[in-house]
C-alpha positions in Angstrom: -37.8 118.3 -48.4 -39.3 119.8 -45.2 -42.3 119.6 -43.9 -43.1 123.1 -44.7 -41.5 123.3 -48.1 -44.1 120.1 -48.8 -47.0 122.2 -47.5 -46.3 125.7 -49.2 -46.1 123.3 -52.7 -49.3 121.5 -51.7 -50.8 125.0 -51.2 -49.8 126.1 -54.2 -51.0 123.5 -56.2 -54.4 124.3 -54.9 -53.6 127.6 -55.8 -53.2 127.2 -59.2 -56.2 125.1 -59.5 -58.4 127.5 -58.1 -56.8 130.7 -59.8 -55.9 132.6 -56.7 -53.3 133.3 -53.7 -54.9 132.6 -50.3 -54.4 134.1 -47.2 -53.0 130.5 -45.6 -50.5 130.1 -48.3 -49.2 134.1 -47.7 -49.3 133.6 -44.1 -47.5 130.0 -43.9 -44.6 131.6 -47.1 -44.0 135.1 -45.4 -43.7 133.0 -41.7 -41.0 130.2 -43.3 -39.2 133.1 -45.4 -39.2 135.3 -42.2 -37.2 132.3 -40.0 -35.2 132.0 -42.7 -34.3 135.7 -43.1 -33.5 136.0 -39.2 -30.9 133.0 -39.2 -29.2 134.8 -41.9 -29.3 138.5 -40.7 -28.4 136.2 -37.0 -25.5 134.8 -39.0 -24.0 138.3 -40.3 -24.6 139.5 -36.9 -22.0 137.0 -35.6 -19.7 137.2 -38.2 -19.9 140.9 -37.9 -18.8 140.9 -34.2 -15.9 138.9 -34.7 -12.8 141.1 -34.1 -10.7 139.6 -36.9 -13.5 140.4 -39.8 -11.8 142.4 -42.4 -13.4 145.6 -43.4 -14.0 144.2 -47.1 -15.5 141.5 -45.7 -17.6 143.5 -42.9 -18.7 145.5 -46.2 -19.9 142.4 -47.0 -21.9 141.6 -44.0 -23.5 144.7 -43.9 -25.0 143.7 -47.6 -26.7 140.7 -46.2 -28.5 142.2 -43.4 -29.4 145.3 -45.4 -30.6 142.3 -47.7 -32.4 140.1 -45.4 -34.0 143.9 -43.6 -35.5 144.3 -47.3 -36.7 140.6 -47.5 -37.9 140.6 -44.3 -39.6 144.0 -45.3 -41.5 142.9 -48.5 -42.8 139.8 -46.7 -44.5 141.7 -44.1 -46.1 143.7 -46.8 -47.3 141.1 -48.7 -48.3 138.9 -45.7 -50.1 142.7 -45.0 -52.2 142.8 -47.9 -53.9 139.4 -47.2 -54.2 139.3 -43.4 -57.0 141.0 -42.9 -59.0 138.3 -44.8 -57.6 136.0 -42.0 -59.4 137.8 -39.7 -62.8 138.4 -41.3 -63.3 134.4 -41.1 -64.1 133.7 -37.5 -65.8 130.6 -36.5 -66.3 128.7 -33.2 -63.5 125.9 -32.6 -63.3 123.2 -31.1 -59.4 123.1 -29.9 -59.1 119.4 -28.3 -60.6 117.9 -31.4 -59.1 120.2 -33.7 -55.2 119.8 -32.0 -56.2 116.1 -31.8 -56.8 116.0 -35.3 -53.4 117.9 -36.7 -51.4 116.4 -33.8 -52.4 112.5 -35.7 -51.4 114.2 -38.8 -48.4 114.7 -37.9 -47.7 111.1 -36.4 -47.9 110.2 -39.6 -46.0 112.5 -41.8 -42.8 112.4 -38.9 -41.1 109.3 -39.3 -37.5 110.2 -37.2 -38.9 108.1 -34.6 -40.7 111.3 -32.5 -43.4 110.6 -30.0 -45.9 112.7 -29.8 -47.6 112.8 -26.1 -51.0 114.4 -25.9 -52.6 115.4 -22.6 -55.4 117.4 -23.2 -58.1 119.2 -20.7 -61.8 118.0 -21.3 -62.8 120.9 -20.4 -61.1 123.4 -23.0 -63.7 125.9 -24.0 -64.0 126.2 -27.6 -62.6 129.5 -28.9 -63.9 131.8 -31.4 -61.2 132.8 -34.3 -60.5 131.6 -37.8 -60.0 128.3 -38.0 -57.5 128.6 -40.7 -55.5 130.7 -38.5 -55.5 128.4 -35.4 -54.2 125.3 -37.5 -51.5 126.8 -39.1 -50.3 128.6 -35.9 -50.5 125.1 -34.0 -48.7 123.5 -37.1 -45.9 125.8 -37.0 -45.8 125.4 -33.2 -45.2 121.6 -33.7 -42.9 121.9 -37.3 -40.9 124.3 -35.3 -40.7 121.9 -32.5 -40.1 118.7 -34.5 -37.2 120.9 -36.5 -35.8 121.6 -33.4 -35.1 118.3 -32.4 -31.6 116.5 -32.9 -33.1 114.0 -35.7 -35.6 116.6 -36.4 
């Protein structure tokens, strides 16, 4: 199971518990369902420009990324309904003590062998956003990343 999938069930979890969908658990499904989406509408793409696709089978294709369009669609709606509470929740971060802090996290949960190599500027300002927000944008950053890799 990936690192994602493990989070959005973790989320949920604490979903259930508490009774209600937060805005972190939206944001971090309609972000993983959206990359998902694209490499299949990327997929049809391809298969579409191939010149020996036969019309029952570009029929097909056209399905799947009228398919994935839709999904894509009703994820940025939902994602839409809860963002704004994203937004509302703005606090003062520290950003070297709060990347420090996800970036020994996940040392921990990678264990392919990946190094993770952190130069970081003393004097980063702090920033002023939701802090919610900023982790979950960093930890995509890095899950991305760490996907990305051969042994990922």
């Amino acid at each position: 199971m990936h690192t994602a999938e493990k989070e959005i069930i973790r989320k949920t979890e604490d979903t259930e518990r508490s009774g209600t969908f937060s805005a972190e658990l939206i944001g971090t499904f309609t972000h993983d369902l959206n990359n998902l989406m694209s490499v299949i509408k990327g997929c049809a793409y391809i298969i579409s420009s191939r010149p020996d696709t036969s019309e029952e089978n570009m029929e097909d294709v056209q399905r799947i990324i009228a398919a994935t369009e839709r999904a894509i669609d009703l994820s940025d709606n939902l994602l839409s309904c809860y963002k704004q509470e994203i937004y509302d929740d703005v606090k003062h971060i520290d950003v070297n003590g709060t990347v420090t802090d996800l970036l020994n996290v996940l040392e921990k949960q990678k264990d392919s062998g990946i190094v993770v190599k952190k130069e970081l500027d003393q004097d980063m300002p702090g920033i002023s956003m939701n802090p919610i927000l900023f982790q979950q944008v960093f930890w995509n950053i890095c899950d991305n990343a760490c996907s990305a890799m051969p042994d990922g």
